[in-house]
ZAMARLUM-861010 format. One record per atom (N, C-alpha, C): residue in one letter; x negated, y, z negated. Coordinates in steps of 0.1 Angstrom, whole numbers, plus 5000, padded with zeros to 4 digits. Atoms other than C-alpha are relative to their C-alpha. Example, Ala and Ser with C-alpha at 12.3 -4.5 7.8 and 13.67 -1.06 7.14 Angstrom:
2
A499149885000 A487749554922 A499150125000 S500949895000 S486349894929 S500850114992 
***
This chain:
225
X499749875006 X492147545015 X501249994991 X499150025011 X494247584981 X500850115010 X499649914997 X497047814996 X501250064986 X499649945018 X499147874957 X500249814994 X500150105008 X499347634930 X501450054991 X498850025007 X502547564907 X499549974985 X500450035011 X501947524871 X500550054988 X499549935012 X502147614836 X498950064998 X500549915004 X500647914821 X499149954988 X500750015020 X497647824790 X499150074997 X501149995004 X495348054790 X500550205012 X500149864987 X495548474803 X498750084992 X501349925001 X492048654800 X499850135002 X499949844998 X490649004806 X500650005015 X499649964987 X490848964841 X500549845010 X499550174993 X491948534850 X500849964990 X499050105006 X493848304842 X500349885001 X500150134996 X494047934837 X501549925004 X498850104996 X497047714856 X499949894999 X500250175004 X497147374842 X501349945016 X499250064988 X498547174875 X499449864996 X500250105006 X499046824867 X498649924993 X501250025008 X496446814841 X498450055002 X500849894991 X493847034861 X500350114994 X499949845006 X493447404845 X499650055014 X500849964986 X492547594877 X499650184993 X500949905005 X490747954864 X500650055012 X499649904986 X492548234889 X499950124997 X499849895004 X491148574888 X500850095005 X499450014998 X493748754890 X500050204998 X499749825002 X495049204890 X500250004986 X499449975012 X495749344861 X501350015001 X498449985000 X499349454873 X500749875003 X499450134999 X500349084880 X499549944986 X499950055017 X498749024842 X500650044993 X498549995011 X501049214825 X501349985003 X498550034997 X503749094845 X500649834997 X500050115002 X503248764833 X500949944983 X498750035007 X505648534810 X498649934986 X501150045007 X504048404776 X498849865001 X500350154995 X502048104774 X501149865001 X499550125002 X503047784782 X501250005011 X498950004993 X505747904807 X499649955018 X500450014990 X506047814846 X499150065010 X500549824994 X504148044871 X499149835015 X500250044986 X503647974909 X499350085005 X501149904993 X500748194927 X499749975014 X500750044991 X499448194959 X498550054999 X501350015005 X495948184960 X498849995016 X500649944985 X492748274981 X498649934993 X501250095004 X489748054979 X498850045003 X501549944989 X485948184989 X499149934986 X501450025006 X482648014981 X499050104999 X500949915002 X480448264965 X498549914998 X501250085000 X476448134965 X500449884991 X499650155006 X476847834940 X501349994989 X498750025008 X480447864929 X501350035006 X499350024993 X483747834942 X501250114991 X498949905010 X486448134927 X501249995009 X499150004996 X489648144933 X500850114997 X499349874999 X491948444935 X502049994998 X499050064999 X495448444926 X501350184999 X499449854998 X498448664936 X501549925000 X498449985000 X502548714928 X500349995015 X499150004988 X503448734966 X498549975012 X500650034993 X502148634998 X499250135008 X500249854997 X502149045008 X498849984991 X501349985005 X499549064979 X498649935003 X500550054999 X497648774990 X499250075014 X500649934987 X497348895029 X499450164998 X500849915002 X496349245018 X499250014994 X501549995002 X494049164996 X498649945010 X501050064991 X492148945025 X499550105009 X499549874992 X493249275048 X498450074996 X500949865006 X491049525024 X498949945004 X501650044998 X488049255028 X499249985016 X500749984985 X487949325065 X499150125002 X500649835000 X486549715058 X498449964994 X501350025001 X482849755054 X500350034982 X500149915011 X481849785018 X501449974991 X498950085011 X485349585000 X499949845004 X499950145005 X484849274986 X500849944995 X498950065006 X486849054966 X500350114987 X499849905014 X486149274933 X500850095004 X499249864993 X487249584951 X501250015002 X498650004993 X489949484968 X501049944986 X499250015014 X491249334934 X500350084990 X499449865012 X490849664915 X500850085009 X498849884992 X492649884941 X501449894998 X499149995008 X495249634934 X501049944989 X500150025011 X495049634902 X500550144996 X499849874999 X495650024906 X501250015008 X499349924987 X498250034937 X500749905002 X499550134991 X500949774946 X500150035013 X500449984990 X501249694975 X501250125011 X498849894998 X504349934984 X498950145007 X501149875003 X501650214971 X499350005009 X501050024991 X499150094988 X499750045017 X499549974983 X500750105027 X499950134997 X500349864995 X501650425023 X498850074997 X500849935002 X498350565007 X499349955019 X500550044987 X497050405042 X500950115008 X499049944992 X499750515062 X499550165001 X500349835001 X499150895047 X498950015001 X501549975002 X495450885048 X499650054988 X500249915016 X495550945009 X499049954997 X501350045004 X491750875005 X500450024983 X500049995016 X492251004969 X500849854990 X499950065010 X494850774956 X499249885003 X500650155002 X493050454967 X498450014993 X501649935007 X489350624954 X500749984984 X499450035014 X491750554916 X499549894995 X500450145004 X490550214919 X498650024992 X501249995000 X487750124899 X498449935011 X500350064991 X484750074921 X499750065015 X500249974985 X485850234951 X500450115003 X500449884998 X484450524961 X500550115014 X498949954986 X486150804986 X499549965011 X500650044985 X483850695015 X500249855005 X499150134994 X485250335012 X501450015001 X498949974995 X488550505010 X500350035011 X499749994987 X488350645038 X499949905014 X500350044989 X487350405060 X501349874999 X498650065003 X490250175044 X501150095005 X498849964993 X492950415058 X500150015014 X500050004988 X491150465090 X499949915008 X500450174993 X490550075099 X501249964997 X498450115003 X493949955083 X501250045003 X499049944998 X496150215094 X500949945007 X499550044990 X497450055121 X500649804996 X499650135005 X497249665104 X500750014990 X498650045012 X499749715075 X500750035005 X498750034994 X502549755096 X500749874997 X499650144998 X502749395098 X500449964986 X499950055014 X502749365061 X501150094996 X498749985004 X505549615058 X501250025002 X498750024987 X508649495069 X501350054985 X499149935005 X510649635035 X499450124993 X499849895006 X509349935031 X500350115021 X500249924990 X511050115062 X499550165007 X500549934995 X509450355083 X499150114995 X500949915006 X506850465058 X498649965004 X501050094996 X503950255075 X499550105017 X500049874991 X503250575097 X498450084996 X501149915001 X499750715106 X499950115002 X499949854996 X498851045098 X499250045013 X500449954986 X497251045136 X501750015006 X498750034998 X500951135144 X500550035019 X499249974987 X501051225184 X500549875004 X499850114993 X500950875192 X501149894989 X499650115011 X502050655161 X501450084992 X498349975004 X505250865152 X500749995011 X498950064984 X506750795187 X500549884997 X500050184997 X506150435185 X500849924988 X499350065013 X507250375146 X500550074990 X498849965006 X509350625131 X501350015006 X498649994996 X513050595139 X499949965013 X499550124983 X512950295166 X501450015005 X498649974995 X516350345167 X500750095003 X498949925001 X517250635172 X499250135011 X500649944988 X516650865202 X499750144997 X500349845002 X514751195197 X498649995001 X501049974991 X511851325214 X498950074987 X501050045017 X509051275180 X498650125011 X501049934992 X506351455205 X500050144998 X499949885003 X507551795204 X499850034981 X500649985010 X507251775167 X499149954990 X501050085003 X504251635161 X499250124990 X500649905008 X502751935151 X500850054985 X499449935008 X505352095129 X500049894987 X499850085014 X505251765110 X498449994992 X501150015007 X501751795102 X499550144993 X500249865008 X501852185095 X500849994985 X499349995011 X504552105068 X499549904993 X500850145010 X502651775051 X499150114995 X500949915000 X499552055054 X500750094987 X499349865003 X501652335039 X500249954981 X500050075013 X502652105009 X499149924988 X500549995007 X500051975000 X498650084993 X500749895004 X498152284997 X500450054985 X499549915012 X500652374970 X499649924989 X500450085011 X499452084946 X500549865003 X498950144999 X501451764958 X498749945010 X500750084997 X499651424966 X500550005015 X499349994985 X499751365002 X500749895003 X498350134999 X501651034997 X501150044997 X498649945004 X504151184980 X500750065009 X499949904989 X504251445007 X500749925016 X499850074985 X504051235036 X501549904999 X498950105003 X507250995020 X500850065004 X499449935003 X509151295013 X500550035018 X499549954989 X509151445048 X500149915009 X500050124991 X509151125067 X501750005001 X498550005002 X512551095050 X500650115000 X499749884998 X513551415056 X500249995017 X500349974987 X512751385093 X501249875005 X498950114996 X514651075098 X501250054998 X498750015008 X517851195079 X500550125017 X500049934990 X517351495107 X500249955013 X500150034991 X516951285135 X501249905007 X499250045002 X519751095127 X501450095004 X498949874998 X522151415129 X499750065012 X500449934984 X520251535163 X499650134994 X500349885004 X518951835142 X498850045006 X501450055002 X515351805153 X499550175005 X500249874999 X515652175164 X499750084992 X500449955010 X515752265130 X499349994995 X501050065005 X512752065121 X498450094999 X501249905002 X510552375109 X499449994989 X500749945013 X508152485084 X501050044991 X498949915005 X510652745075 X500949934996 X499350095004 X513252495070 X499849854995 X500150185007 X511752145058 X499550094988 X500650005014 X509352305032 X500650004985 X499349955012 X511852465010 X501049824996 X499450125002 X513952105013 X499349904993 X501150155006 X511051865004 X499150104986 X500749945015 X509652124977 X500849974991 X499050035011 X513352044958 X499949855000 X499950134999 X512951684966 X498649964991 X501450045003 X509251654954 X500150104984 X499849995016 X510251854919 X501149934992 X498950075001 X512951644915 X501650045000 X498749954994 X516051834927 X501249915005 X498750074993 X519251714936 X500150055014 
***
């Protein structure tokens, strides 16, 4: 198994790219958002890389981080995403994006991708919700399923002692509440995540209402100070 290759850059396509490794080109199809982040020709470039025999041909996959690499394998566990798929969502979504669209159950943004349709979205937030944790160890405590009785106990605010049960509800009436008014539910679900922490932090969690988060995260989510 190739696991990344080191090389120089001679060749960037619509959607691959050739890595000359000591005198070997290797063809790696690769996202769009990692092809425009690329240096001109001729320059160094290190990938890691994901290898699968298709009927009589051998492709290779190539990705900026080892996070891109594991999630793209991740997506290809869900019924109905393949290599294409899982390379347009992210080609659409890094992987930052991506967790949380999981995390929130944002069928919509990952349905952005070309390809993949809301009924493979869904079943990507409902099958993976729980497996990108592992994959996000710097984006803290946004890796939170919207099934929240159980999975906001367990992984929002490990540190810090407040009884997440009692407002299980209120946090899902005010996600609800917001984005009724027009707001994505990732955006939504970030916003009050961090909101709830900053709260839980101070021992507030009494005040953790409707009546009081919405008006906070509606200034946060139009861009308020």
């Amino acid at each position: 198994m190739i696991a990344s290759l080191s090389g120089k850059l001679t060749l960037i396509g619509k959607s691959e790219i050739i890595l000359e490794v000591n005198g070997v080109g290797y063809l790696l199809n690769v996202s769009s958002k990692l092809k425009t982040s690329l240096d001109e020709i001729g320059s160094k470039l290190t990938l890691f890389t994901d290898l699968q025999i298709r009927d009589d041909k051998i492709v290779i996959y190539g990705f900026a981080s080892s996070k891109d690499q594991n999630i793209f394998k991740l997506l290809q566990t869900v019924q109905g995403v393949g290599p294409r798929a899982a390379l347009s969502i992210l080609s659409t979504l890094n992987v930052e994006e991506l967790i949380l669209a999981i995390s929130s159950g944002d069928k919509a943004m990952i349905s952005r991708a070309d390809g993949v349709g809301p009924k493979v979205a869904g079943r990507i937030t409902s099958e993976l919700v729980e497996k990108v944790s592992s994959l996000n160890n710097n984006i803290s405590n946004n890796s939170i399923s919207k099934k929240i009785p159980i999975t906001l106990q367990k992984k929002l605010n490990n540190n810090i002692n407040s009884d997440l049960s009692d407002l299980s509800l209120e946090v899902e009436d005010i996600i609800s509440a917001l984005v009724n008014l027009g707001y994505s539910r990732s955006d939504v679900f970030s916003v009050v995540m961090r909101i709830k922490k900053d709260f839980s932090l101070y021992n507030e969690n009494k005040n953790f209402t409707v009546s009081q988060i919405v008006p906070i995260a509606l200034k946060e989510l139009s861009g308020g100070s």
